[in-house]
LORO-765931 format. One record per residue (C-alpha): residue number from 0; x, y, z. Coordinates in Angstrom, 1 decimal, always signed. Last residue first. Layout:
N
(atom NUM; (X; Y; Z))
...
***
This chain:
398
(atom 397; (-17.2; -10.2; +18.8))
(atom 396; (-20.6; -11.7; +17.2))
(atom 395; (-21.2; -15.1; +16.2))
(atom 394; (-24.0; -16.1; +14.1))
(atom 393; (-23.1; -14.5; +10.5))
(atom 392; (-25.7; -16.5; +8.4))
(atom 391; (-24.0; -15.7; +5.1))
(atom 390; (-21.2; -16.8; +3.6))
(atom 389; (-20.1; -16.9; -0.3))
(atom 388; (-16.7; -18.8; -1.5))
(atom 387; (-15.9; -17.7; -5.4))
(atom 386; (-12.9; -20.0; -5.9))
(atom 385; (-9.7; -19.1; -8.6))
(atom 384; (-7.5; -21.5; -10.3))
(atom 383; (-9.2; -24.4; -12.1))
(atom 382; (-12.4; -22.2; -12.2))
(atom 381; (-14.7; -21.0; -9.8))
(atom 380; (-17.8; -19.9; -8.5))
(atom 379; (-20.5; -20.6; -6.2))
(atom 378; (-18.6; -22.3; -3.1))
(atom 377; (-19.9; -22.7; +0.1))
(atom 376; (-20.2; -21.0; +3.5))
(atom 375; (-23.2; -21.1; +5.7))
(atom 374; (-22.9; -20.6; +9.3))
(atom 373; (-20.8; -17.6; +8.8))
(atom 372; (-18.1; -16.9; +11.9))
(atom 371; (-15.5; -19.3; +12.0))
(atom 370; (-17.0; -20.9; +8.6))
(atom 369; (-15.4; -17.6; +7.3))
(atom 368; (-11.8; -18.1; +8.8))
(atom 367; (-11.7; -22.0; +7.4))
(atom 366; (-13.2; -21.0; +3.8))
(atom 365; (-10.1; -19.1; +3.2))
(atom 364; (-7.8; -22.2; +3.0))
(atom 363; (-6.3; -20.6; -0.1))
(atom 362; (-4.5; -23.1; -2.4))
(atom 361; (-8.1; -22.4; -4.9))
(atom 360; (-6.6; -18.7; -5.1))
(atom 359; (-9.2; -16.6; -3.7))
(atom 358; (-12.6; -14.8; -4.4))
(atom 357; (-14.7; -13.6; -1.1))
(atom 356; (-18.4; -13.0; -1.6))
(atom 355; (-19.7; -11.7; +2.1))
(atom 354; (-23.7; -11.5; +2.8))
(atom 353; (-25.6; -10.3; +5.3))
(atom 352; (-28.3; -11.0; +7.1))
(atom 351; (-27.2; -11.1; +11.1))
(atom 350; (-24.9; -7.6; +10.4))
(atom 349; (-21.8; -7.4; +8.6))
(atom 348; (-19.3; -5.1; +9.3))
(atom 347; (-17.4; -7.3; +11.9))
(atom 346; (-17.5; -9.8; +9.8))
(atom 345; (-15.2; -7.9; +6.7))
(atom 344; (-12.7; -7.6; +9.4))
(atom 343; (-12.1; -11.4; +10.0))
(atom 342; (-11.9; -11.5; +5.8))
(atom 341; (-9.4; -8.2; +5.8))
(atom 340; (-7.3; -10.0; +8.3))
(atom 339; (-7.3; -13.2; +6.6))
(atom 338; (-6.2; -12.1; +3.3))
(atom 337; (-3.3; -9.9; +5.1))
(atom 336; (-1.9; -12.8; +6.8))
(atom 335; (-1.4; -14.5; +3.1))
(atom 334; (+2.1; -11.8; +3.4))
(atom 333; (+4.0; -13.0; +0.3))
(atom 332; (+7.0; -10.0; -0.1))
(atom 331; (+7.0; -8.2; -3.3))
(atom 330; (+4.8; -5.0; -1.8))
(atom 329; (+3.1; -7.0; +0.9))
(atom 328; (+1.1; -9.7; -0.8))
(atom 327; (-1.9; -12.3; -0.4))
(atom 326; (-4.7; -9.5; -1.5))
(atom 325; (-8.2; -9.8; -0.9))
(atom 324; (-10.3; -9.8; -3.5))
(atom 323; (-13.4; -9.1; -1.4))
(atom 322; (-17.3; -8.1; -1.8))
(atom 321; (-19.7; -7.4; +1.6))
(atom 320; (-23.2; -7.4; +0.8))
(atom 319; (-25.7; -6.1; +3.3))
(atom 318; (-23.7; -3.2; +5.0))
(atom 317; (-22.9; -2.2; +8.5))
(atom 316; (-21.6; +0.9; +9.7))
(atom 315; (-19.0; +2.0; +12.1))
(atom 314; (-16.1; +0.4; +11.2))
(atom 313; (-16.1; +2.6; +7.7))
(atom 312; (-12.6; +3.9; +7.8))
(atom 311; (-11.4; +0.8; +9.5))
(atom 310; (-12.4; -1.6; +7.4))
(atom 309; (-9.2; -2.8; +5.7))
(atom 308; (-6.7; +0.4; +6.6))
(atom 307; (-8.7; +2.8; +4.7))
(atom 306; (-8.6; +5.5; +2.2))
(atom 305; (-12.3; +5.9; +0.7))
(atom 304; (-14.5; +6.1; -2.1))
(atom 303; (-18.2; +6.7; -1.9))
(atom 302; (-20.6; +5.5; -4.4))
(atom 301; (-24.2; +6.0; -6.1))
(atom 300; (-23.4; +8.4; -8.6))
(atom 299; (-21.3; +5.9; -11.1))
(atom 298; (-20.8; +8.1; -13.8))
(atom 297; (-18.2; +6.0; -15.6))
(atom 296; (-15.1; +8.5; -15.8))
(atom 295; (-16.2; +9.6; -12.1))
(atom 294; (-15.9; +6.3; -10.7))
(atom 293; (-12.6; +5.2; -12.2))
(atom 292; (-11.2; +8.3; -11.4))
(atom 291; (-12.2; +7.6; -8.1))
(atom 290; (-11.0; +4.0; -8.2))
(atom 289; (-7.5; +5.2; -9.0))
(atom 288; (-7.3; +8.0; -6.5))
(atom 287; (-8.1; +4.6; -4.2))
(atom 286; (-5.5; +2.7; -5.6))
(atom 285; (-3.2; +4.7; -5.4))
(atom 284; (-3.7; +5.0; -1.9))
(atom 283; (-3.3; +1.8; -1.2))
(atom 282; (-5.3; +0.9; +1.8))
(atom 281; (-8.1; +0.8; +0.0))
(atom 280; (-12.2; +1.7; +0.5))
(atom 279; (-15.0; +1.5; -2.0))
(atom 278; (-18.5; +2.4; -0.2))
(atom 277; (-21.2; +1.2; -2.4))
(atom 276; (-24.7; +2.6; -2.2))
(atom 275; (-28.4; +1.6; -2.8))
(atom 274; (-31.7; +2.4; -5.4))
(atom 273; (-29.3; +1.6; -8.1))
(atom 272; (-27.9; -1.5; -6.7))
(atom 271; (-26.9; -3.8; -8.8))
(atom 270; (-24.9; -0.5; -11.0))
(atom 269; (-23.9; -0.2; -7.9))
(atom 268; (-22.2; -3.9; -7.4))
(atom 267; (-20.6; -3.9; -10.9))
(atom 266; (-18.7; -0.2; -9.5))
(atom 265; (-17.8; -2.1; -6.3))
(atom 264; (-16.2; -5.3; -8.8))
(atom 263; (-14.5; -2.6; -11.1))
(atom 262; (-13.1; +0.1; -8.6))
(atom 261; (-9.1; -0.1; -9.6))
(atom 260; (-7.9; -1.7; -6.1))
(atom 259; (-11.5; -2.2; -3.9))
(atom 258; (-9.8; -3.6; -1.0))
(atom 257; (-13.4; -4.6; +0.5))
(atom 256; (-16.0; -3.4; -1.6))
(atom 255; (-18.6; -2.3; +0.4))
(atom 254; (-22.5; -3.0; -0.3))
(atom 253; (-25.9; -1.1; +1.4))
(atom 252; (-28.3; -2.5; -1.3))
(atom 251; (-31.1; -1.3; -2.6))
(atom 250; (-31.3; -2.5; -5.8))
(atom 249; (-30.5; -6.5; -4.6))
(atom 248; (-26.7; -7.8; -5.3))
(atom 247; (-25.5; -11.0; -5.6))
(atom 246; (-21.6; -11.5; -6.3))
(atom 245; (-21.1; -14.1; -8.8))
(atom 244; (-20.0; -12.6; -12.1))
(atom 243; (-17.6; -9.7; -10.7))
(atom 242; (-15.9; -12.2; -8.9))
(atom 241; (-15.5; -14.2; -11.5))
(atom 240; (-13.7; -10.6; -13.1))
(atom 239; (-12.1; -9.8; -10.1))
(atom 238; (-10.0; -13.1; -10.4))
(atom 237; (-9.7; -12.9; -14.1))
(atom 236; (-7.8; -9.4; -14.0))
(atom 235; (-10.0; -7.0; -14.7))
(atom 234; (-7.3; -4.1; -15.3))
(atom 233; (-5.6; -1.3; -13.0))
(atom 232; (-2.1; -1.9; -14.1))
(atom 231; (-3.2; -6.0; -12.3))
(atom 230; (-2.5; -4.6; -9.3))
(atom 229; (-2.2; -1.1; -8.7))
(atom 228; (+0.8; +1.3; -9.2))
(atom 227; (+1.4; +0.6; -12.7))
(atom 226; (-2.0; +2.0; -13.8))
(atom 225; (-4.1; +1.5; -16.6))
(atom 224; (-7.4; +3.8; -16.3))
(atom 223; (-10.9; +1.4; -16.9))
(atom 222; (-13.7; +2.0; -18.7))
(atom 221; (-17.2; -0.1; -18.1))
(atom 220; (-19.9; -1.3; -20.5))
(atom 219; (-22.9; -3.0; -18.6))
(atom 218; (-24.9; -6.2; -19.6))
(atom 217; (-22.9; -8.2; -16.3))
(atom 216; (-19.4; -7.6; -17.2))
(atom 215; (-18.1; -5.9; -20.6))
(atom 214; (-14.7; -4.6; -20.4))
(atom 213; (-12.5; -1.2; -22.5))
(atom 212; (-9.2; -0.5; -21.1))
(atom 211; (-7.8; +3.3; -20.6))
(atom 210; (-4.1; +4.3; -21.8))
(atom 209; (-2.9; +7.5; -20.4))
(atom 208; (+0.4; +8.2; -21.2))
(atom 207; (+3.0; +8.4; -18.4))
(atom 206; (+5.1; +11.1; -17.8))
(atom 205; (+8.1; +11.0; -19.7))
(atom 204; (+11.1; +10.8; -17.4))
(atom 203; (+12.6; +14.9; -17.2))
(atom 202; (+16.4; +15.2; -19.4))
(atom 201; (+19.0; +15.1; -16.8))
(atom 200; (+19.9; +18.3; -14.7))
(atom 199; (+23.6; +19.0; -15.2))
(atom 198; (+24.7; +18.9; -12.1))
(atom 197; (+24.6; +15.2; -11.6))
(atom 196; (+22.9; +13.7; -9.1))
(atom 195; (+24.6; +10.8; -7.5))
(atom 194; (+23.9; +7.2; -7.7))
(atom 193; (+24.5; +4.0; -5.7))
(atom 192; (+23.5; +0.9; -4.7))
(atom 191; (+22.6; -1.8; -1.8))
(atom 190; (+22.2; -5.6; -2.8))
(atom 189; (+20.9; -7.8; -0.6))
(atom 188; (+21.9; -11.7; -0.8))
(atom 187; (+23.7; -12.1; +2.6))
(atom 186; (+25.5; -9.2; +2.3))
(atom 185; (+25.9; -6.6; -0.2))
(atom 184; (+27.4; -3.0; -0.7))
(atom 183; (+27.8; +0.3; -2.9))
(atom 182; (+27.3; -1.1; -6.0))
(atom 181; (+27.2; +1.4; -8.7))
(atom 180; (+24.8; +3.9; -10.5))
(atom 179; (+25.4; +6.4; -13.3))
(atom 178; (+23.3; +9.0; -15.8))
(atom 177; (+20.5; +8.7; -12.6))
(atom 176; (+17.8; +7.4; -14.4))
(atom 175; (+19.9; +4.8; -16.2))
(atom 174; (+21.7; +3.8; -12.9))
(atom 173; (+18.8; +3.8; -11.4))
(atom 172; (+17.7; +0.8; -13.5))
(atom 171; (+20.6; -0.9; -13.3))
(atom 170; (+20.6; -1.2; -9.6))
(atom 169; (+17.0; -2.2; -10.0))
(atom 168; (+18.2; -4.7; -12.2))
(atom 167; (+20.5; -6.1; -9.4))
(atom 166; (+17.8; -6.0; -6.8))
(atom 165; (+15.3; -7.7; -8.6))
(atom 164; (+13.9; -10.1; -5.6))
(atom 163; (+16.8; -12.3; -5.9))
(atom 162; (+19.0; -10.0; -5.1))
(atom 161; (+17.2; -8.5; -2.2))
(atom 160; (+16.8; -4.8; -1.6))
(atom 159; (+19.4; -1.6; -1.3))
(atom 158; (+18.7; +1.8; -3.4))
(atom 157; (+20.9; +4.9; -2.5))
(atom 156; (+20.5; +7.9; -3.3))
(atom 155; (+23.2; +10.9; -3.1))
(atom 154; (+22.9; +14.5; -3.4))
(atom 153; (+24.9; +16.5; -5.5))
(atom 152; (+22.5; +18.2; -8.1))
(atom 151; (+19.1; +18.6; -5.9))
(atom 150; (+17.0; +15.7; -5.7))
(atom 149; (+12.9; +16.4; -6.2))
(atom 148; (+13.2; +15.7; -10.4))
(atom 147; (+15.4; +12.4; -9.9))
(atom 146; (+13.0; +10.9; -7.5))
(atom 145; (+10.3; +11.5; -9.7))
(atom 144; (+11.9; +9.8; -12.3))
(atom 143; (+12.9; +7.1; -9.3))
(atom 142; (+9.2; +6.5; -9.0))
(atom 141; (+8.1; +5.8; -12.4))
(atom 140; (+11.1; +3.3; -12.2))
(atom 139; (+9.9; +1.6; -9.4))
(atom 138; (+6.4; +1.6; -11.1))
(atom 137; (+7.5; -0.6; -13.7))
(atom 136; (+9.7; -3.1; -11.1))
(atom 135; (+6.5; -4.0; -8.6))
(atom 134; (+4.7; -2.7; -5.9))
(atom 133; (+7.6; -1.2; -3.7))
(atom 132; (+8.3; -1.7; -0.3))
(atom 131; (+10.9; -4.2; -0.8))
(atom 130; (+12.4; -2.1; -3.3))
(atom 129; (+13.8; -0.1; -0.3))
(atom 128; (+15.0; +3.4; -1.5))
(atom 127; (+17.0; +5.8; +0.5))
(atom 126; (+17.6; +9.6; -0.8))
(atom 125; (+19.2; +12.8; +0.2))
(atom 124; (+19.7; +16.0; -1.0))
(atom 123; (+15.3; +17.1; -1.0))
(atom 122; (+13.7; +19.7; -2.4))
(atom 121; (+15.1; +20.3; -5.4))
(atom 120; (+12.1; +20.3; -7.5))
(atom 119; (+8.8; +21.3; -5.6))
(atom 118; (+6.5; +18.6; -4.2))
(atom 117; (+3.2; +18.2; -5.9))
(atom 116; (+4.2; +15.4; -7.7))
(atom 115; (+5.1; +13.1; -4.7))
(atom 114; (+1.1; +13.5; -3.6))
(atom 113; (+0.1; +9.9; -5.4))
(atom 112; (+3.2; +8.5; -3.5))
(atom 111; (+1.7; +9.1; +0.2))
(atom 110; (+3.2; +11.6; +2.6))
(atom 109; (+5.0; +11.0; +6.0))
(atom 108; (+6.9; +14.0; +7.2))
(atom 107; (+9.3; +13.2; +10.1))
(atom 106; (+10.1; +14.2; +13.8))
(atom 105; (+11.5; +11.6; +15.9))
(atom 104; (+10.0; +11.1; +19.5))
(atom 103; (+10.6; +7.8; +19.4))
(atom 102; (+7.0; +6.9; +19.9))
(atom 101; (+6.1; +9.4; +17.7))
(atom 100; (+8.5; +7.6; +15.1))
(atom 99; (+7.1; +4.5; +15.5))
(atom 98; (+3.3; +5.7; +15.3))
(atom 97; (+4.1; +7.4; +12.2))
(atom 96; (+5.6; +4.2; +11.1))
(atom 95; (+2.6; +2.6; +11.6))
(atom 94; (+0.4; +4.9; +9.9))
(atom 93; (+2.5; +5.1; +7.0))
(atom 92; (+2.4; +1.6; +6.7))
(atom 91; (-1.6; +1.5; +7.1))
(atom 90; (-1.8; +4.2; +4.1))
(atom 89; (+0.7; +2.3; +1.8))
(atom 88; (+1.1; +4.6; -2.0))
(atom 87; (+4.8; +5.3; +0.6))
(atom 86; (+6.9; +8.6; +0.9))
(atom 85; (+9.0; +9.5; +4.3))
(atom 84; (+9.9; +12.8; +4.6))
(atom 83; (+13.3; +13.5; +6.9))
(atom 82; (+14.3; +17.0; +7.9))
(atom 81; (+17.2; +18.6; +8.9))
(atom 80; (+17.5; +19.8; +12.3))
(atom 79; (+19.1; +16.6; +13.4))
(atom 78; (+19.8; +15.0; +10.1))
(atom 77; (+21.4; +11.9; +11.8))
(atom 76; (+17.9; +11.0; +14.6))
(atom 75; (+15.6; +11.9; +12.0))
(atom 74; (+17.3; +9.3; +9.5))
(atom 73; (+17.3; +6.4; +12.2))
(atom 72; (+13.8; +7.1; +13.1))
(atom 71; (+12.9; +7.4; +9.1))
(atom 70; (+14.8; +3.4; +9.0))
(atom 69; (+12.8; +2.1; +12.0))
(atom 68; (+9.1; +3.3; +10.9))
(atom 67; (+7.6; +0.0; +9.9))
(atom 66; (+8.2; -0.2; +6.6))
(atom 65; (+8.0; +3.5; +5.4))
(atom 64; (+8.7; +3.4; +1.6))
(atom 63; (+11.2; +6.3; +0.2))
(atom 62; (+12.8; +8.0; +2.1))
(atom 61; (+13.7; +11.5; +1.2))
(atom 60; (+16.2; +12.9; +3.3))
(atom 59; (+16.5; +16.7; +3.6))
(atom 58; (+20.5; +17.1; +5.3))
(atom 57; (+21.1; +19.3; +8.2))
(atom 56; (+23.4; +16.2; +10.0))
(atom 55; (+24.2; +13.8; +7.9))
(atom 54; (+22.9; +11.2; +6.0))
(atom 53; (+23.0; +7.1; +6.4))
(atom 52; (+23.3; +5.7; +3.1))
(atom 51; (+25.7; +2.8; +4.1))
(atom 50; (+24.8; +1.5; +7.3))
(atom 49; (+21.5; +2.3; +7.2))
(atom 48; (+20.7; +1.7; +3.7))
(atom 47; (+22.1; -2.2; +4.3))
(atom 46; (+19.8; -2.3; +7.9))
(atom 45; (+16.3; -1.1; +5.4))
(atom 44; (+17.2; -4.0; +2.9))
(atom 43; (+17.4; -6.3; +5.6))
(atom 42; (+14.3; -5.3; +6.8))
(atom 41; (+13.8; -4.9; +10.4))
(atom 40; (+11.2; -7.5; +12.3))
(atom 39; (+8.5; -6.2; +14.2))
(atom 38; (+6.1; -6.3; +11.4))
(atom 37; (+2.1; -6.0; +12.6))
(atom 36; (+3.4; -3.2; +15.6))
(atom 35; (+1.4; -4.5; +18.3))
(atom 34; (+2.9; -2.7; +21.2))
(atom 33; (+4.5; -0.1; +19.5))
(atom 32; (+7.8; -0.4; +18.1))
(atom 31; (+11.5; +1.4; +20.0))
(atom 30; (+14.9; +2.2; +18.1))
(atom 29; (+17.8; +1.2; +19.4))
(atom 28; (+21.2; +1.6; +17.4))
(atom 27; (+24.1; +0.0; +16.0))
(atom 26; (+23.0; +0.1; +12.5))
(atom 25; (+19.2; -0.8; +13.2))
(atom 24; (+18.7; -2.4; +16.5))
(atom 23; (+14.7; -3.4; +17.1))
(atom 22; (+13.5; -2.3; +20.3))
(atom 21; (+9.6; -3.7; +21.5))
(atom 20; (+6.7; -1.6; +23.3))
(atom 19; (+4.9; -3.4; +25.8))
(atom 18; (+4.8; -0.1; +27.5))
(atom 17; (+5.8; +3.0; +26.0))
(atom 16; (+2.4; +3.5; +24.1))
(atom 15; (+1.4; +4.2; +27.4))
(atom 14; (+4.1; +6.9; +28.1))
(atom 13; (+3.3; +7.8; +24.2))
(atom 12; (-0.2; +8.2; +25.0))
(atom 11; (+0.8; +10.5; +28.0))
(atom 10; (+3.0; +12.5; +26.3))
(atom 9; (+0.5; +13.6; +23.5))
(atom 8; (+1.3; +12.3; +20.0))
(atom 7; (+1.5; +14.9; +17.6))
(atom 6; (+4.7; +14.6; +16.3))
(atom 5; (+4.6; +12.2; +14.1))
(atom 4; (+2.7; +14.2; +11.5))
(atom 3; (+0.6; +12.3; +9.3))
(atom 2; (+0.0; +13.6; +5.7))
(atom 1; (-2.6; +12.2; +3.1))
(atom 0; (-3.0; +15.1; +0.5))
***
């Protein structure tokens, strides 16, 4: 289980963390990020369930994606000896809103999604949902099942994102979880509803069936595990699949799949590599439980799966072949930052030799952060929408 405790900064690093440190204003009130916090700005979504889902004192809140910490400050500061446990499939946004609320001296529980089923029914009368944070509309509704089994009869959730990012249907949808939602709110093009929890318990969301994919790439036969939570429902979409195609690998090479999300290109890369290892790392940690599955149901013995915030799990090694499909957005939100930060990472892992095979959209000036460090970078695959770019030569270090 991935759980970060925000209360275990010490007081020095939170009088150091103190400085540079940014407030943001969330219903009327102040509530400090660190120094370097990627997203200093406050959700709209977030400010709506604020103001109008804001618990009370005693109350066990269930919020449900992190952001960057300011809404499970808010909650910790209203529930008082309550308790507030933030759930998120993010690792990095966990982190950072752990660090927000440590900063803030808030205590909360921050868990990932893939551990929501462990919790006991009942445990929670209070609930905040930001779509935003969310992967996409199939497993929104997954999650509001489970929300429904871990509210007690009588609690409240609320739901708030933008309207023309779904908001309205996701409305409707908790409505149809819940027996009965409504509009609580709106401004500027957000949407904030409601439900309550009946006491009469409704009857439990189907748990998903498993449904497994059957590909072919490069003379080996791999199954995959469908999953809403991961892009593509866990499949070889055509990106990872040219990707797949063009990576070199030698037998004993040291290889990391960069945001590995369902396994396939860093599972092609070890069967390349029998006599060497793959390291599969994620920041989505359903992604990564996922990949292991993944690993496991094809007997792939040469690989390591890890949760990581781009390389950071792995920062101390260095590897021959780096493979990416870097991702260009945040929950439903376009963040192309994140592309570029996982590229710029991937150098640091890579030593004089070594390779990094990077597949993009074709409107992706990717090549322009490689050739920043890689003294050879071209194309050796691609299609009208997708580009294979390799580098190698890394000749500046830092």
């Amino acid at each position: 289980m991935l759980t970060l405790n925000s209360q275990a900064d010490l007081p020095g690093q939170r009088k150091r963390a103190l400085m540079g440190s940014l407030s943001v204003q969330i219903a009327g009130e102040a509530v400090l990020l660190p120094s370097g916090t990627p997203d200093q700005s406050l959700d709209p979504g977030d400010q709506l369930l604020a103001e109008h889902g804001a618990p009370s004192g005693g109350q066990r809140v269930l919020v449900l994606g992190a952001g960057n910490g300011v809404l499970p400050v808010f909650c910790a500061r209203r529930v008082g000896q309550g308790e507030v446990l933030v759930v998120d499939q993010r690792s990095h946004a966990l982190a950072v809103a752990a660090a927000t609320a440590a900063l803030n001296g808030a205590t909360a529980r921050f868990i990932s999604t893939t551990d929501l089923s462990r919790l006991p029914a009942g445990s929670v009368n209070h609930a905040l949902i930001n779509i935003a944070f969310q992967p996409n509309s199939v497993r929104l509704v997954e999650l509001l099942g489970e929300t429904q089994r871990l509210t007690e009869p009588g609690a409240r959730v609320y739901l708030a994102g933008a309207r023309d990012r779904g908001a309205d249907t996701a409305i409707k949808r908790l409505g149809e979880v819940f027996g009965r939602a409504q509009l609580a709110a709106y401004r500027k093009g957000y949407r904030v509803g409601v439900a309550v929890r009946s006491e009469a318990a409704m009857p439990p969301a189907a748990a998903p069936q498993l449904e497994l994919m059957e590909v072919e790439l490069r003379g080996s036969h791999y199954t995959l595990e469908a999953h809403s939570g991961v892009f593509a429902r866990g499949g070889l979409d055509p990106a990872a699949a040219l990707l797949a195609t063009a990576i070199e690998v030698s037998s004993g090479d040291k290889v990391l799949d960069l945001g590995c999300g369902s396994g396939i290109v860093g599972m092609v890369a070890a069967r390349l590599a029998p006599q060497g290892h793959v390291w599969l790392v994620d920041t989505n940690t359903e992604a990564v439980a996922l990949t292991q599955r993944n690993v496991e149901r094809n007997a792939i013995p040469n690989a390591t799966v890890l949760v990581s915030d781009s390389t950071a799990a792995v920062a101390d090694q260095r590897f021959d072949v780096v493979v990416c499909n870097p991702p260009f957005h945040e929950g439903r939100s376009a963040a192309r930052s994140l592309g570029l930060r996982l590229i710029n990472d991937a150098m640091h892992v890579l030593p004089p030799g070594g390779r990094c095979f990077v597949v993009a959209n074709r409107f992706l000036p990717y090549e322009t952060a490689m050739r920043e460090r890689l003294n050879d970078v071209r194309e050796v695959a691609g299609d009208t929408r997708y580009k294979v770019l390799r580098g190698s030569g890394l000749y500046r270090s830092g």
